[in-house]
C-alpha positions in Angstrom: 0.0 0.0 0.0 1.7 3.1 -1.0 1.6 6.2 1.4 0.9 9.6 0.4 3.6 11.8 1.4 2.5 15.2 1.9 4.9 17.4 -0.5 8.3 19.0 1.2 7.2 22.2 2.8 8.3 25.4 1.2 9.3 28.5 2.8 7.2 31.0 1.2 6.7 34.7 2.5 4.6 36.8 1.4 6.2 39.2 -2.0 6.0 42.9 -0.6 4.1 45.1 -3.0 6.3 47.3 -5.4 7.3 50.8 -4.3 5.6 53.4 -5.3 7.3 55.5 -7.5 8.4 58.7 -6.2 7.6 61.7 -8.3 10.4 64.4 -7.6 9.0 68.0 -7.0 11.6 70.5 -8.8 11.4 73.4 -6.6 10.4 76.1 -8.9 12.7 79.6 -9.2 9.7 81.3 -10.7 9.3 83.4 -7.5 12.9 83.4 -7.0 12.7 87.6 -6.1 10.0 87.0 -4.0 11.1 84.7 -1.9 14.5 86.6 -1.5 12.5 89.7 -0.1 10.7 87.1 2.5 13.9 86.4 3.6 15.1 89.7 3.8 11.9 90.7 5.5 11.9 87.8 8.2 15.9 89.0 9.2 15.4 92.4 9.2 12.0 91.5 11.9 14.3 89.6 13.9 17.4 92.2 13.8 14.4 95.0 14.5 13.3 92.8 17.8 16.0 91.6 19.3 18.1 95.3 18.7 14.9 97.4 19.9 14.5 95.2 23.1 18.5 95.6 23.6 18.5 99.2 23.1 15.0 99.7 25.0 16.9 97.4 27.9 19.9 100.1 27.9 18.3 103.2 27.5 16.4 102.1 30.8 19.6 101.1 32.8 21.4 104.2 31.3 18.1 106.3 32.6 19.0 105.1 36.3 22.9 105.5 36.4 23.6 108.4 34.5 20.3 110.9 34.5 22.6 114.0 34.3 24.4 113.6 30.6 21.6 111.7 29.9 19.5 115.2 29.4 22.0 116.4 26.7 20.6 113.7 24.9 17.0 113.6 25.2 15.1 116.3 26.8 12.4 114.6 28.6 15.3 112.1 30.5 14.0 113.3 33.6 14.0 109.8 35.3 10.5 108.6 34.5 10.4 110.1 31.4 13.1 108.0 30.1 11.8 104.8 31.6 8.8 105.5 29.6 10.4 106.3 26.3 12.0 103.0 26.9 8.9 100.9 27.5 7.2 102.8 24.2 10.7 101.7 22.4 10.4 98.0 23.7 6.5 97.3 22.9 7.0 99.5 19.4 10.7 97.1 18.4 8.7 94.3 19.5 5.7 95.1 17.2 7.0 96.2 13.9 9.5 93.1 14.2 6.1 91.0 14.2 4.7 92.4 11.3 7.9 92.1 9.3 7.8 88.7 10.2 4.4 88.5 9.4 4.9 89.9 6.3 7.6 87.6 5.3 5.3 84.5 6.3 2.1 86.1 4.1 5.0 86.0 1.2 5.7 82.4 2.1 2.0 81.4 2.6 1.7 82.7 -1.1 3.9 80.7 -2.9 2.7 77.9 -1.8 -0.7 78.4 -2.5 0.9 79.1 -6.0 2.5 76.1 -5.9 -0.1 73.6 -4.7 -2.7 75.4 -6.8 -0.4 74.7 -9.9 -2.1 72.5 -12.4 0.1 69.0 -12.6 
């Protein structure tokens, strides 16, 4: 009686799919000017911030040590007056740094609606 011997096992695993292919974007130097001036923009916003604060900072510490020659410089150093015109510096530096940032982002932000609004 012959037996039936079950065929020699075969390691199989499973065939990964193909990868997909991969479609390379080619950035586009159509707005080449425009994203120079965002650039521009966003360093000049930070240089604005950070060197307002700094001066802001110094003008207020220079108001404290030195109120005397101070009054050469600015007529209304008269201790508090000082302190103000350095708070008014500070929020002011701070502001106008955020809206050059801003307005290097709202450069950004249209480009790449340009870009994903581009017909393929």
């Amino acid at each position: 009686m012959p037996v039936a011997t079950p065929p020699p096992a075969q390691d199989t695993q499973p065939v990964a799919p193909p990868a997909p292919e991969v479609t390379k974007t080619t950035t586009s130097l159509k707005f080449g000017a425009l994203r120079a001036v965002a650039t521009v923009y966003r360093i000049i916003g930070w240089v604005v911030m950070i060197g307002g604060s700094l001066f802001s900072i110094a003008l207020a510490i220079m108001s404290f040590g030195a109120t005397g020659a101070l009054t050469d410089f600015l007529p209304l150093s008269a201790g508090l007056g000082t302190v103000t015109i350095a708070i008014v510096a500070l929020i002011a530096s701070i502001l106008v740094g955020l809206f050059l940032v801003a307005f290097a982002d709202v450069c950004n932000v249209l480009i790449d609606i340009e870009k994903n609004t581009r017909s393929k």
